[in-house]
Biopython code that builds the backbone (N, CA, C, O; Angstrom):
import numpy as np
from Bio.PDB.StructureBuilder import StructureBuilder

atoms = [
    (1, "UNK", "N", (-11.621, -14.642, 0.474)),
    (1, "UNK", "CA", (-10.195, -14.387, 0.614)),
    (1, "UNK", "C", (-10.009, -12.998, 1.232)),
    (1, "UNK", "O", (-10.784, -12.094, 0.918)),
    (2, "UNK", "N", (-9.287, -12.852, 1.861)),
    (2, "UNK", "CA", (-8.818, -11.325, 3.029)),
    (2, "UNK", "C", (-7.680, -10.880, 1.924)),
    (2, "UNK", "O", (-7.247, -11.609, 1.031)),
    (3, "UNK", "N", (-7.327, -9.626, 2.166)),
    (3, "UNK", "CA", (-6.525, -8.900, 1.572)),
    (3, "UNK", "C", (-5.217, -8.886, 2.926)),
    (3, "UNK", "O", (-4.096, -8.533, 2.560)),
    (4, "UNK", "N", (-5.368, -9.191, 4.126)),
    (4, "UNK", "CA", (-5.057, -8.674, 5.474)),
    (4, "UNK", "C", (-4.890, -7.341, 5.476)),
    (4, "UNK", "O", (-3.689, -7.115, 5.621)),
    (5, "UNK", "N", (-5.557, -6.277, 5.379)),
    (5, "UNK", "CA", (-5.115, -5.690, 5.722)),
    (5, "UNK", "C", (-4.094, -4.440, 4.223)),
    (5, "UNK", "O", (-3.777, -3.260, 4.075)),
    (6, "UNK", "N", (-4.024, -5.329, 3.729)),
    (6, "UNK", "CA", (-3.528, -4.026, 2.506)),
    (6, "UNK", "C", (-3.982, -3.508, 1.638)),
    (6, "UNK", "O", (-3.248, -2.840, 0.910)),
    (7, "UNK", "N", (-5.551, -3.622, 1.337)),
    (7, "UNK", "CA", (-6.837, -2.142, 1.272)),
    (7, "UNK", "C", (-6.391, -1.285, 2.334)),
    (7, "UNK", "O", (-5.739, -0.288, 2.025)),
    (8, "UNK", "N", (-6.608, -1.487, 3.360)),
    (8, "UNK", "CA", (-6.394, 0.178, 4.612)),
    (8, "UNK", "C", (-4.946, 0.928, 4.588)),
    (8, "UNK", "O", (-4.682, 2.118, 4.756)),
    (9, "UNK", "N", (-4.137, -0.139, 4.332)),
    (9, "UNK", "CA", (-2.529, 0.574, 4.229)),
    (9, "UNK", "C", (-2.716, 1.515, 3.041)),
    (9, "UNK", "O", (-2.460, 2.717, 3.109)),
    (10, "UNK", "N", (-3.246, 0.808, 1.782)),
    (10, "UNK", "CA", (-3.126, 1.738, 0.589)),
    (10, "UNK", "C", (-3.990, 3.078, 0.671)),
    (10, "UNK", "O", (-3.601, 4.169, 0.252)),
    (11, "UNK", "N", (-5.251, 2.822, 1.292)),
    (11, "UNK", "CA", (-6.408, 3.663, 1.488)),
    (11, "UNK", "C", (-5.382, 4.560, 2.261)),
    (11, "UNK", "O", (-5.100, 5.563, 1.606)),
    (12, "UNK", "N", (-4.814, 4.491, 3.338)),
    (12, "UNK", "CA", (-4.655, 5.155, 4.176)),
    (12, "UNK", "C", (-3.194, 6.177, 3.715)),
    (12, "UNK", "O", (-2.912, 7.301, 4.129)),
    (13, "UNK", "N", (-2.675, 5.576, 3.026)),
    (13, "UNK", "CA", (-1.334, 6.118, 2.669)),
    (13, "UNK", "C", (-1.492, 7.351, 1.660)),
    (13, "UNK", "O", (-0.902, 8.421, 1.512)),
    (14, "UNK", "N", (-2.718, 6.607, 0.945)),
    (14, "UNK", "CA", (-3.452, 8.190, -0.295)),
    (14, "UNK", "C", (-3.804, 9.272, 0.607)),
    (14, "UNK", "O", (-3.400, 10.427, 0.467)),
    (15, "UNK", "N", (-4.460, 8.924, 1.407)),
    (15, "UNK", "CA", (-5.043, 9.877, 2.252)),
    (15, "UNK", "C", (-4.226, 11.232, 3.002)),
    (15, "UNK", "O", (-4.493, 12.433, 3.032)),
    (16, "UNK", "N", (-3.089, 10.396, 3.591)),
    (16, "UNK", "CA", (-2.334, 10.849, 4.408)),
    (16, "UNK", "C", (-1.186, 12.092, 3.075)),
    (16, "UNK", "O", (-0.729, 13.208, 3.326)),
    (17, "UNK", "N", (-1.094, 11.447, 2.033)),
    (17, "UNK", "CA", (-0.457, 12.171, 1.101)),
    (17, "UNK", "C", (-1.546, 13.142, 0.913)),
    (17, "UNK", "O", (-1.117, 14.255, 1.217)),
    (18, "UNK", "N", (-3.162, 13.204, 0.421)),
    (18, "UNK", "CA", (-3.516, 14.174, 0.487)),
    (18, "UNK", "C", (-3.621, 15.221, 1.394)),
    (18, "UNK", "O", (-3.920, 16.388, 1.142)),
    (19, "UNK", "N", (-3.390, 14.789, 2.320)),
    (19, "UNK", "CA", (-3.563, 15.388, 3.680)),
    (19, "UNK", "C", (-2.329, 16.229, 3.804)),
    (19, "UNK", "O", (-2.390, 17.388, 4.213)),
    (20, "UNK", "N", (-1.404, 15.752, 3.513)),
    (20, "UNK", "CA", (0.108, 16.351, 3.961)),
    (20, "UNK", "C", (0.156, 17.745, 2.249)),
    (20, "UNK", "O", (0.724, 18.838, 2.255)),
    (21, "UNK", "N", (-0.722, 17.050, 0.931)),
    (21, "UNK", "CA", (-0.568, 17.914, 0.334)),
    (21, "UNK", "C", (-1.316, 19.413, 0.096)),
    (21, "UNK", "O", (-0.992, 20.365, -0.614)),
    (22, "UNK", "N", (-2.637, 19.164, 1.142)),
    (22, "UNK", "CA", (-3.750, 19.926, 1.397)),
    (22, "UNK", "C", (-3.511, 20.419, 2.443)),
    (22, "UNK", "O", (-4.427, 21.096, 2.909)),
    (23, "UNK", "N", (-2.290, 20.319, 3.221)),
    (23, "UNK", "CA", (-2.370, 20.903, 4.502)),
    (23, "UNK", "C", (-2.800, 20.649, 5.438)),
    (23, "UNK", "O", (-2.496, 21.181, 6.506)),
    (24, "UNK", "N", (-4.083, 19.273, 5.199)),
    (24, "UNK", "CA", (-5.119, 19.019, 6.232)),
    (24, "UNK", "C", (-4.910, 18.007, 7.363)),
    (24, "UNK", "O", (-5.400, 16.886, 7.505)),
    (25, "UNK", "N", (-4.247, 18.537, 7.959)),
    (25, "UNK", "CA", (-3.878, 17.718, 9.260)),
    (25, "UNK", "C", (-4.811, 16.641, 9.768)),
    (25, "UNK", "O", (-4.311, 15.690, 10.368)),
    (26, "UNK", "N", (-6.266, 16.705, 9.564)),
    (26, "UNK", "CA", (-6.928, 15.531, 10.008)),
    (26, "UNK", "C", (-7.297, 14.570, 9.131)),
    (26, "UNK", "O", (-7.706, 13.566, 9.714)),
    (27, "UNK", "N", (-7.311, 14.479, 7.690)),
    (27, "UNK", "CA", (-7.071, 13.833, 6.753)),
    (27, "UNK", "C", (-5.566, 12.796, 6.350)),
    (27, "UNK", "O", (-5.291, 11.750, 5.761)),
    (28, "UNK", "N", (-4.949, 13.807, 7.049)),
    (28, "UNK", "CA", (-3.470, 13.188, 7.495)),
    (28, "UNK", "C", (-3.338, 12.109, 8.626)),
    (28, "UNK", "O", (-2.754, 11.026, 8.611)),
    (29, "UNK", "N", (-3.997, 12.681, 9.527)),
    (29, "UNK", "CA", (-4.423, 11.607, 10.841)),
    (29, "UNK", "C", (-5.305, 10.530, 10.268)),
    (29, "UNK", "O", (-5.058, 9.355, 10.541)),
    (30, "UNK", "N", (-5.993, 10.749, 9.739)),
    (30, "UNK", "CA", (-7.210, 9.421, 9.226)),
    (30, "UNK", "C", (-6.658, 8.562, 8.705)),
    (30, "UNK", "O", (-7.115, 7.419, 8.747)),
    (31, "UNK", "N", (-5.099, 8.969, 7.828)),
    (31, "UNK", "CA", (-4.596, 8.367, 6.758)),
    (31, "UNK", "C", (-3.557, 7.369, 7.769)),
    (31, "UNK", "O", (-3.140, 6.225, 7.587)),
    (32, "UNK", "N", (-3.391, 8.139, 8.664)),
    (32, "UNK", "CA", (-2.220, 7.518, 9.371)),
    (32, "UNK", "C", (-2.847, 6.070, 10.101)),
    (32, "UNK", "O", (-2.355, 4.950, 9.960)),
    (33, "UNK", "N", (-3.963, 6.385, 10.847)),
    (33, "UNK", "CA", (-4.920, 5.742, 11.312)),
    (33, "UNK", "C", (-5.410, 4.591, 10.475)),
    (33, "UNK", "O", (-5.624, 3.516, 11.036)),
    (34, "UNK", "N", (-5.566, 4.696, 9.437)),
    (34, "UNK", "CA", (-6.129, 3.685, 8.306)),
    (34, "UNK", "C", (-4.710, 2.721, 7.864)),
    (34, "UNK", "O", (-4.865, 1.668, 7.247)),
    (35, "UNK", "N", (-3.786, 3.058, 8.130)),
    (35, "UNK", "CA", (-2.409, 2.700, 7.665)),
    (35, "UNK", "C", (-2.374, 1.393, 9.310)),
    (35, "UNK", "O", (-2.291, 0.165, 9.262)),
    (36, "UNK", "N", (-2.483, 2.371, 10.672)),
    (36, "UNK", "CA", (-2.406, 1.267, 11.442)),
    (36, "UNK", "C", (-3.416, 0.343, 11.530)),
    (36, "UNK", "O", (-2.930, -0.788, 11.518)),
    (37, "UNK", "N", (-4.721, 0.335, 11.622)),
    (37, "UNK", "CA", (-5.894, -0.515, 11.325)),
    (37, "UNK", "C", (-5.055, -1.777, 9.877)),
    (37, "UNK", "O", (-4.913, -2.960, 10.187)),
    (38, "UNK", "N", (-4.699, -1.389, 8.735)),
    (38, "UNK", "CA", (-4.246, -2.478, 7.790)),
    (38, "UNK", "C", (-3.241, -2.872, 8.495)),
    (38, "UNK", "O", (-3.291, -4.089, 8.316)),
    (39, "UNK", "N", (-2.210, -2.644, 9.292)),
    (39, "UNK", "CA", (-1.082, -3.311, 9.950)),
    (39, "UNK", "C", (-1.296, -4.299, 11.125)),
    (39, "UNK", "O", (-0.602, -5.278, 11.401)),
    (40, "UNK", "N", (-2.251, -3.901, 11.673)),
    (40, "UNK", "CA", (-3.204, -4.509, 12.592)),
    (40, "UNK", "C", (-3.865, -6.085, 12.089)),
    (40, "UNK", "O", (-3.775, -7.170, 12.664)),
    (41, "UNK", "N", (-4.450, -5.779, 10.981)),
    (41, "UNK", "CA", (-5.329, -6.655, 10.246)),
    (41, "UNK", "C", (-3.944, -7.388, 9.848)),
    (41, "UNK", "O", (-3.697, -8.458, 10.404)),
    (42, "UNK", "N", (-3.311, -7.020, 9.196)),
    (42, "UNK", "CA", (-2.018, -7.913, 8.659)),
    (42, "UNK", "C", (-1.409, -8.913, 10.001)),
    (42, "UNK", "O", (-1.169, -10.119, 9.951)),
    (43, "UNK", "N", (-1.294, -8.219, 10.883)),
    (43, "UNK", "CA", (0.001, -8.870, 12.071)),
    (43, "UNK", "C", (-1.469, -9.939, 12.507)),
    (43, "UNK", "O", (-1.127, -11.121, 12.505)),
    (44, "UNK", "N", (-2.980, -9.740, 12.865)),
    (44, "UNK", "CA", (-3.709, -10.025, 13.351)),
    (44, "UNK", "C", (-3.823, -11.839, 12.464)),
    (44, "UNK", "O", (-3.862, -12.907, 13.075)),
    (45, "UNK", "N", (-3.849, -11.675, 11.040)),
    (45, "UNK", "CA", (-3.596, -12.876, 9.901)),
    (45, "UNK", "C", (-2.921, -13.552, 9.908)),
    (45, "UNK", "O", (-3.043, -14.713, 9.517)),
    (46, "UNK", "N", (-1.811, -12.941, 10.442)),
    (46, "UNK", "CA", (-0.692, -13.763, 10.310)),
    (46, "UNK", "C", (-0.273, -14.677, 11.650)),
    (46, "UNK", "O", (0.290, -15.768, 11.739)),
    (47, "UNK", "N", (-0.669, -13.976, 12.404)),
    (47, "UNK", "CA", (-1.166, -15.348, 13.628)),
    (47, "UNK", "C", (-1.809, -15.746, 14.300)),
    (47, "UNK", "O", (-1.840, -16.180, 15.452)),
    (48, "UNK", "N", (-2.699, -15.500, 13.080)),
    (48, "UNK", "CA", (-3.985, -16.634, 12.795)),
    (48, "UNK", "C", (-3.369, -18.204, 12.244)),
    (48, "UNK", "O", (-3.567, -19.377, 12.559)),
    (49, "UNK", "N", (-2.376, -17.352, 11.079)),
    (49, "UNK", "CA", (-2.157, -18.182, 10.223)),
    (49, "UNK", "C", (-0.913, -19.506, 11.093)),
    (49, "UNK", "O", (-0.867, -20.726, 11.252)),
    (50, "UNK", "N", (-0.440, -18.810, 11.294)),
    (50, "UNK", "CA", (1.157, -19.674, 12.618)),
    (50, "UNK", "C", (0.197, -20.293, 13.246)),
    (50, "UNK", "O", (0.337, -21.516, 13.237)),
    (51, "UNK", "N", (-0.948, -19.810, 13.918)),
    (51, "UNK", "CA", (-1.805, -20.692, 15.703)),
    (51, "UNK", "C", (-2.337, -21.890, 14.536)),
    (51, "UNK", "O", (-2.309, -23.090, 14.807)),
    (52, "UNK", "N", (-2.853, -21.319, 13.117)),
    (52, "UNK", "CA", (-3.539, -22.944, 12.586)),
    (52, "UNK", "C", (-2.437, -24.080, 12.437)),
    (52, "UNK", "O", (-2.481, -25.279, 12.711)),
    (53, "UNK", "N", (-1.423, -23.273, 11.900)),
    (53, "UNK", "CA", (-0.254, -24.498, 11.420)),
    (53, "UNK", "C", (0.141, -25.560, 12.606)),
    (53, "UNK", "O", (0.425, -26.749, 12.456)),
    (54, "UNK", "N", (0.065, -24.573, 14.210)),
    (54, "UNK", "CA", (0.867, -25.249, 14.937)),
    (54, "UNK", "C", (-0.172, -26.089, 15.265)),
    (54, "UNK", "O", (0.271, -27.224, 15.444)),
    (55, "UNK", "N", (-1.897, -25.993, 15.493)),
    (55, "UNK", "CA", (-2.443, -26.717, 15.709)),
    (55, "UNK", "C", (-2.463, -28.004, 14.861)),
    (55, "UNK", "O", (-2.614, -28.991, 15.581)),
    (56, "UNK", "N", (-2.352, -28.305, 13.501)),
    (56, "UNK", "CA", (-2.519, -28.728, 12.225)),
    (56, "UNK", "C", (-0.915, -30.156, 12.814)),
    (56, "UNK", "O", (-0.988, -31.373, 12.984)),
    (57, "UNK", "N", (0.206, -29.258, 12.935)),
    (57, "UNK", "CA", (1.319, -29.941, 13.565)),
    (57, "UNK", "C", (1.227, -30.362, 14.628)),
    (57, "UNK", "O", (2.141, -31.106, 14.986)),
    (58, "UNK", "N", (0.325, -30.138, 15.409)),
    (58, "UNK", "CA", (0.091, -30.704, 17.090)),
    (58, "UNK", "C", (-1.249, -31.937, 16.860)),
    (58, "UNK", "O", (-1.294, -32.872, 17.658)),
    (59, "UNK", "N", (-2.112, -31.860, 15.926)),
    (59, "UNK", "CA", (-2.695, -32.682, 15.371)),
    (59, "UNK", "C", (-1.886, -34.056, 14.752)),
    (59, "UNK", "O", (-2.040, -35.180, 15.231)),
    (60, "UNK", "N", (-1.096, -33.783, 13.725)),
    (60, "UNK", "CA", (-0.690, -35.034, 12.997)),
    (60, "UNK", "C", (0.688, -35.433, 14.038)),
    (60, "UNK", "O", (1.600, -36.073, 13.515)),
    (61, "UNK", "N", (0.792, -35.083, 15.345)),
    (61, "UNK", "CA", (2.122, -35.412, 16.237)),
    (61, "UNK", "C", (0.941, -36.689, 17.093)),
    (61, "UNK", "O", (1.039, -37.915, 17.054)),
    (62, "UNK", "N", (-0.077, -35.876, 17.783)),
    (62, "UNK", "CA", (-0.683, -36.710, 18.860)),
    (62, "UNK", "C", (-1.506, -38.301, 17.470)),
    (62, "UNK", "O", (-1.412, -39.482, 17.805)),
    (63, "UNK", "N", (-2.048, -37.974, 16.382)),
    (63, "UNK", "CA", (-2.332, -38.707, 15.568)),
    (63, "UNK", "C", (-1.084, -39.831, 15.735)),
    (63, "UNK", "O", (-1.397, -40.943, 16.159)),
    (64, "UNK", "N", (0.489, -39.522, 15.370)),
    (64, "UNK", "CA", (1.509, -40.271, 14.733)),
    (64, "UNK", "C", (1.533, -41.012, 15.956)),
    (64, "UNK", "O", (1.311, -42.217, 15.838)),
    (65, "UNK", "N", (1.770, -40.529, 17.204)),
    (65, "UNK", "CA", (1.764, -40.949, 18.613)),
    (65, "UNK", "C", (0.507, -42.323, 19.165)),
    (65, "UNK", "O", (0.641, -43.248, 19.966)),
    (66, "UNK", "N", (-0.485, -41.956, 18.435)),
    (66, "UNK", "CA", (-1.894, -42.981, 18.865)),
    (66, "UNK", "C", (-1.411, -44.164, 18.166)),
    (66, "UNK", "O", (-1.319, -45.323, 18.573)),
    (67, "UNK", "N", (-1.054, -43.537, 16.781)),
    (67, "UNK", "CA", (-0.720, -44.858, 15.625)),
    (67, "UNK", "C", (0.005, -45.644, 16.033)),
    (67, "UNK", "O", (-0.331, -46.828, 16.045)),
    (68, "UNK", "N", (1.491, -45.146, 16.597)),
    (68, "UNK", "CA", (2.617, -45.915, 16.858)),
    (68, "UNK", "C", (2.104, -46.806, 18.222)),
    (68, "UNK", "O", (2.537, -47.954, 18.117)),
    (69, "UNK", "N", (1.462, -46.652, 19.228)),
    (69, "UNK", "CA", (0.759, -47.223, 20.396)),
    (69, "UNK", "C", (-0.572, -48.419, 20.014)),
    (69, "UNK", "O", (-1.008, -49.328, 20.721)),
    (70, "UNK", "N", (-0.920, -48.050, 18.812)),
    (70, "UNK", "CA", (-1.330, -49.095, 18.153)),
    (70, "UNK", "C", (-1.283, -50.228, 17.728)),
    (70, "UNK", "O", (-2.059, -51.177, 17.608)),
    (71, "UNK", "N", (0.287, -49.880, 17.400)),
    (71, "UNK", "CA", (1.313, -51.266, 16.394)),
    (71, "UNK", "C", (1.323, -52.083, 17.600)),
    (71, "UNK", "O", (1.875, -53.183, 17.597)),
]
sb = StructureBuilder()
sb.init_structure("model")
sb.init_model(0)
sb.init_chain("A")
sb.init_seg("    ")
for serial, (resi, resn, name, xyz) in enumerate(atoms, 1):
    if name == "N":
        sb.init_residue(resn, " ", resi, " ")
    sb.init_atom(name, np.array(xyz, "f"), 0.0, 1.0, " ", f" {name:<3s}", serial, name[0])
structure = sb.get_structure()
């Protein structure tokens, strides 16, 4: 099972708070960075997830289509 993506948002969001509370500007960047990588992974899942359905629906259409040419 995938998380998509929301391990790196959380990872990245601690980070970026330490960063902003340490002053450390590149810890801040990493954080920010790790935040887009999980948004990435998320948007990347999610149409994954839409391209299977429509295939899944383009499947049981040409299926219903053979059947009815059958009768």
């Amino acid at each position: 099972m995938t998380d998509k993506g929301f391990t790196d948002k959380v990872k990245g969001k601690a980070k970026e708070v330490v960063g902003e509370a340490t002053n450390d500007d590149s810890k801040k960047a990493e954080g920010i960075l790790d935040q887009v990588v999980g948004k990435t992974k998320e948007v990347a899942s999610n149409v994954k997830d839409v391209a299977t359905e429509l295939v899944e629906k383009s499947k049981d259409a040409i299926d219903s289509k053979l059947e009815d040419k059958e009768k």
